[in-house]
VOGU-3710 file (C-alpha; in Angstrom, 3 decimals, decimal comma):
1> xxxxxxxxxx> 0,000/0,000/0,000  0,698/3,477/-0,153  1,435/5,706/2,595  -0,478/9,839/2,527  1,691/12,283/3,515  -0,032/15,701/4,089  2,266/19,012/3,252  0,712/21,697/5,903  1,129/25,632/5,548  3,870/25,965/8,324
11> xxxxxxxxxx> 2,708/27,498/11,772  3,476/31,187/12,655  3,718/32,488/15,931  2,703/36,642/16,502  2,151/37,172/20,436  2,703/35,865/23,792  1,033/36,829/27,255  2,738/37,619/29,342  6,221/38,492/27,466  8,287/38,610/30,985
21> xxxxxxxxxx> 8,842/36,803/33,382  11,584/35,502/36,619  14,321/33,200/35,755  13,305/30,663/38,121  10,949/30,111/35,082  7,051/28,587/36,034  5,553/31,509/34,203  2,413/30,056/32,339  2,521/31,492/28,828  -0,290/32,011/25,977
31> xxxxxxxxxx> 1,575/32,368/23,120  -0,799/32,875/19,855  -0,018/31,995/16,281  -1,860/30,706/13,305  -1,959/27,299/12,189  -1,144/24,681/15,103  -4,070/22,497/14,177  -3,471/19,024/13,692  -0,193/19,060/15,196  1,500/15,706/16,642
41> xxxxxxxxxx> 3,455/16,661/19,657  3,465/20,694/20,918  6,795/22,182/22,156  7,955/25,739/23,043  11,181/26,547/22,454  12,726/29,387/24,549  16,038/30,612/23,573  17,763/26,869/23,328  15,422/25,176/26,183  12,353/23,310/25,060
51> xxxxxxxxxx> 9,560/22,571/27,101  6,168/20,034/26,466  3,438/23,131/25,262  -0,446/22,103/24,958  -2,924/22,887/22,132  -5,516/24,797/23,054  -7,174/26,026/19,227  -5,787/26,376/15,918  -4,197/30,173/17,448  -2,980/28,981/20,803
61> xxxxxxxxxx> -0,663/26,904/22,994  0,396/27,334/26,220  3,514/26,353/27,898  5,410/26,797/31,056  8,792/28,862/31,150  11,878/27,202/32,078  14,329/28,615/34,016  16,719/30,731/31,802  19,406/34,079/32,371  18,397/37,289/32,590
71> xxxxxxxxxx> 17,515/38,807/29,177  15,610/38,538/25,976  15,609/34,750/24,067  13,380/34,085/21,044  10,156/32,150/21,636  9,170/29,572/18,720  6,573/27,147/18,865  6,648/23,388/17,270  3,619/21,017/15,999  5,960/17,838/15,379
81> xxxxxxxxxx> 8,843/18,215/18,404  10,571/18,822/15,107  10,435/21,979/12,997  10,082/25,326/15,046  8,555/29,120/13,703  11,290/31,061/13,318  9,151/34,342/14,051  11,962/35,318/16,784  9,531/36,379/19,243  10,632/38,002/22,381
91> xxxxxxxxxx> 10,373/37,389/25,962  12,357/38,824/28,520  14,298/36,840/31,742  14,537/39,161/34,739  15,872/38,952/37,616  12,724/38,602/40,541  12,007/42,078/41,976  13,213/42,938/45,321  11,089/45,927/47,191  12,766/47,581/49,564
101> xxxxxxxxxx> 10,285/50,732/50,918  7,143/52,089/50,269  6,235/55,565/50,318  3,973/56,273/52,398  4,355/53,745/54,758  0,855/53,850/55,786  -3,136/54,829/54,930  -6,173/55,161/55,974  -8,062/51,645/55,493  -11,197/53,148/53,936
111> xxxxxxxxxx> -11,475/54,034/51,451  -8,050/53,098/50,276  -6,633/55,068/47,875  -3,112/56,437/49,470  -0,710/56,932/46,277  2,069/54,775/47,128  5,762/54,713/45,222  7,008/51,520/45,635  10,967/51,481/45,798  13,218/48,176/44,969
121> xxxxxxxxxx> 15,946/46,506/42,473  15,134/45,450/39,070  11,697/46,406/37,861  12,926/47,757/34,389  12,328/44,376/32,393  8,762/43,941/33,223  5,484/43,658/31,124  2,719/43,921/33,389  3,062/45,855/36,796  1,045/44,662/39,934
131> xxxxxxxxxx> 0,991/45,949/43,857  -0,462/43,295/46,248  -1,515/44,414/49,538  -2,096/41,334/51,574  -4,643/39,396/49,357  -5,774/42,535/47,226  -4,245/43,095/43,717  -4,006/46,828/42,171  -2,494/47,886/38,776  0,667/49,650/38,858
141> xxxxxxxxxx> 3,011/51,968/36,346  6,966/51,663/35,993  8,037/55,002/36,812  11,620/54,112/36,898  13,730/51,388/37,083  13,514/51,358/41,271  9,872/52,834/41,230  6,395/51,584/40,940  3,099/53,430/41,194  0,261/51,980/42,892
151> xxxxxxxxxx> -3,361/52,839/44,523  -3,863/51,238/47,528  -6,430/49,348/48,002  -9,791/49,703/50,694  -9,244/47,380/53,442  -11,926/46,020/55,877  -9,310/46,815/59,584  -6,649/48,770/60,889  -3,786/46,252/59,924  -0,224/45,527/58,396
161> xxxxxxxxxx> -0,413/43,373/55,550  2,589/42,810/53,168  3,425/44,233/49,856  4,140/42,399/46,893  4,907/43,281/43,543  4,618/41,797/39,860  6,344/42,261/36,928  4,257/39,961/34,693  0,753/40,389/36,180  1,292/36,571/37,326
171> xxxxxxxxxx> 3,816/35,656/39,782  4,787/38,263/42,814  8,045/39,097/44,715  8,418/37,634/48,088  9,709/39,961/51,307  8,478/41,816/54,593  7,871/45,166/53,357  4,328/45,876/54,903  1,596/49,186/54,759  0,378/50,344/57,896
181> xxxxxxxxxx> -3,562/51,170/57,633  -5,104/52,901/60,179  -8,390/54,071/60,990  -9,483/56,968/58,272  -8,932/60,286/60,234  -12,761/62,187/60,764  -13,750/65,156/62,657  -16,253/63,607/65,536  -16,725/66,438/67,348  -15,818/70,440/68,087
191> xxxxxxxxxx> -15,877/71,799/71,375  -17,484/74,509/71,715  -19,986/73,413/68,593  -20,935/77,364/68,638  -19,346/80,568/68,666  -19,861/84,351/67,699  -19,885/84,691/64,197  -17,607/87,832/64,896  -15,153/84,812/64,971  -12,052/84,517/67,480
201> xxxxxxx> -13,572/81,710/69,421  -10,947/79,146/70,122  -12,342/75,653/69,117  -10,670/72,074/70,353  -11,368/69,868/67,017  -11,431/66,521/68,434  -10,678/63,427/66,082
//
């Protein structure tokens, strides 16, 4: 008998989400192409280190980062273990982030929103900026290198909770830098409640 072989347009890769992340690796990665139907065995190739990737539709696989050096390597996706894209598509290796102080230190825990820089090592090669404040996640902006911008969040008490950031929206730094919130300051009452309105009536405000 006679054996069919089927010549297929090739696949192309275009995107991946995120395109950062540490160099301990474990990042899950969507990376979206054209043409992976019908493949026989799905691999991502990240700079020279392959790792298993699974179909998902005929414009996206997902794999898992492996650990790498800091920097950019090309990512290139494979239907056959065999022949890769060569689209050169680039995600970045950093370093994970180390914060180091926040400023303010503190807020009031309703309704949240204290503007808070965020000061540490190595946020420059990021994609997708997070704060966490305990369990709550914010957006945040690069404004440097060593600074991050973030809103804090409302939180239900008066507590400490530890702050965390992410450079790929997925996996966050670990260390003991915490945000103090406190009770939100209010006016409860003035003493005396009345005066001339000539003015020059000394009043206690008491908070």
């Amino acid at each position: 008998g006679t054996a069919a072989y089927t010549y297929r347009a090739a696949p192309r890769v275009s995107a991946c989400s995120p395109t950062s992340g540490p160099t301990e690796g474990d990042t899950s990665i969507s990376v979206h192409g054209v043409r992976f139907e019908g493949g026989l065995s799905y691999v991502c190739r990240f700079g020279n280190a392959t790792v298993a990737a699974t179909f998902l539709s005929d414009e996206l696989v997902v794999c898992t980062s492996p650990a790498n050096i800091q920097g950019a390597v090309a990512l290139e996706v494979s239907v056959d273990a065999y022949n890769f894209t060569s689209d050169g598509l680039p995600y970045v290796y950093y370093d994970e982030p180390v914060v180091a102080a926040l400023a303010p230190v503190g807020g009031p825990r309703h309704p949240g929103g204290t503007a808070v820089l965020v000061e540490g090592l190595g946020f420059g090669l990021g994609s997708d900026f997070r704060c966490r404040f305990g369990e709550e996640v914010v957006r945040a902006e690069l404004v440097s290198d060593g600074v991050l911008s973030c809103t804090s969040p409302g939180q239900v008490t008066a507590t400490n909770v530890d702050v965390g950031v992410s450079l790929n929206g997925q996996q966050y730094s670990r260390g003991a830098v915490q945000f103090a919130y406190h009770e939100p300051e209010g006016v409860v009452a003035l003493s005396p409640s009345s005066g001339l309105t000539a003015g020059s009536t000394h009043v206690r405000v008491l908070g």
